[in-house]
C-alpha positions in Angstrom: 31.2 -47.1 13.0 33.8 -45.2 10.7 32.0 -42.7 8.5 32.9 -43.0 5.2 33.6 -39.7 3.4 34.6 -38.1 0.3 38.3 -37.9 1.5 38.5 -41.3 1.2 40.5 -43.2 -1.5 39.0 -46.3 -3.0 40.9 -48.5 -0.5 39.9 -47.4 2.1 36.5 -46.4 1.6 36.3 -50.5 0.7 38.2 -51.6 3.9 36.1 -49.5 5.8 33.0 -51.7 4.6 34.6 -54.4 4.6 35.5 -54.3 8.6 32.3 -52.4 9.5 30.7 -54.0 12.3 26.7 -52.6 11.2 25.3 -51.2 8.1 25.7 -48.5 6.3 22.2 -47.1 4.5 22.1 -46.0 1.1 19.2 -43.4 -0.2 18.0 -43.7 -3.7 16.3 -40.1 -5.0 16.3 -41.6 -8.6 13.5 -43.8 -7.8 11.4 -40.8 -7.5 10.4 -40.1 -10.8 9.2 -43.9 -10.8 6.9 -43.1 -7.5 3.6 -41.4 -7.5 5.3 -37.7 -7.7 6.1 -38.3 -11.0 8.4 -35.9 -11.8 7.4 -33.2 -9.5 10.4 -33.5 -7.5 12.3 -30.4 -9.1 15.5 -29.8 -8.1 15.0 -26.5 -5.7 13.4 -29.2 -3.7 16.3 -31.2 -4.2 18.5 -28.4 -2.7 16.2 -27.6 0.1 16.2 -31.1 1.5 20.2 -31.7 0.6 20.8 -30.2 4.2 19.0 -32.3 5.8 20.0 -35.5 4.1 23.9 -34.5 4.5 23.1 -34.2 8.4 21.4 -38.0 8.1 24.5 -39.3 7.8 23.6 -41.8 4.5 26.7 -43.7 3.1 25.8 -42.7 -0.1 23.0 -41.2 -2.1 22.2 -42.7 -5.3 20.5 -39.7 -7.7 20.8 -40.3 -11.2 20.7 -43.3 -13.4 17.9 -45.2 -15.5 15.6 -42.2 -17.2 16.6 -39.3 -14.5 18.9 -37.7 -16.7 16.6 -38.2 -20.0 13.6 -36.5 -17.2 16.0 -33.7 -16.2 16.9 -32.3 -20.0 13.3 -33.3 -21.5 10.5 -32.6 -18.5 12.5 -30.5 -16.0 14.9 -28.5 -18.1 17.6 -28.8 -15.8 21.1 -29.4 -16.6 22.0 -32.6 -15.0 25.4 -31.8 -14.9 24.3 -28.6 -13.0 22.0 -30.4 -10.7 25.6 -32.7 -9.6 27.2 -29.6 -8.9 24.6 -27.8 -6.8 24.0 -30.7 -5.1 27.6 -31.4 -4.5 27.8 -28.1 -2.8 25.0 -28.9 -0.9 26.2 -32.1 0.4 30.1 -32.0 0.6 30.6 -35.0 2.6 27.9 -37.7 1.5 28.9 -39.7 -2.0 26.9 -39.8 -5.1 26.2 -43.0 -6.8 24.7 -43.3 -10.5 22.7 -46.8 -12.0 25.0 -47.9 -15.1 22.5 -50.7 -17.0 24.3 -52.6 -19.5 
């Protein structure tokens, strides 16, 4: 299977899907905060691991969205906006996702 990167263009990340012949596995961090850790995932945990999940090979990790960003400022005191870009240099070649509710 093609592994999808953050080189890609919008095409063809989507034709890459589209004509993949297995599945591509997603990883959702933000769900975390909803486990039993409850919040006690901070994010120098976050960037120890973030070697080891870029080596995994996910097609994407999902990490904010819902109340992570609301957790980060109020509980954590961490700059979300920081935490992206830490975690971006982390994991250069694995794309981010966030949950948008409407």
């Amino acid at each position: 299977m093609t592994k999808i990167t953050t080189a890609m263009n919008t095409a063809e990340v989507l034709s890459t899907l589209r004509q993949a012949d297995g599945y591509y596995i997603t990883n959702t961090a933000r769900d975390m905060s909803q486990s039993d850790y409850k919040n006690r995932i901070l994010l120098h945990t976050d960037l120890m691991a973030a070697p080891a999940r870029e080596d995994a090979g996910y097609f994407s990790l999902e990490i904010t969205g819902g109340a992570s960003v609301h957790v980060d400022i109020l509980r954590k005191q961490v700059d979300p906006f920081l935490k992206l870009e830490l975690l971006r240099e982390k994991m250069p070649n694995t794309m981010f996702q966030t949950l948008c509710r409407g």
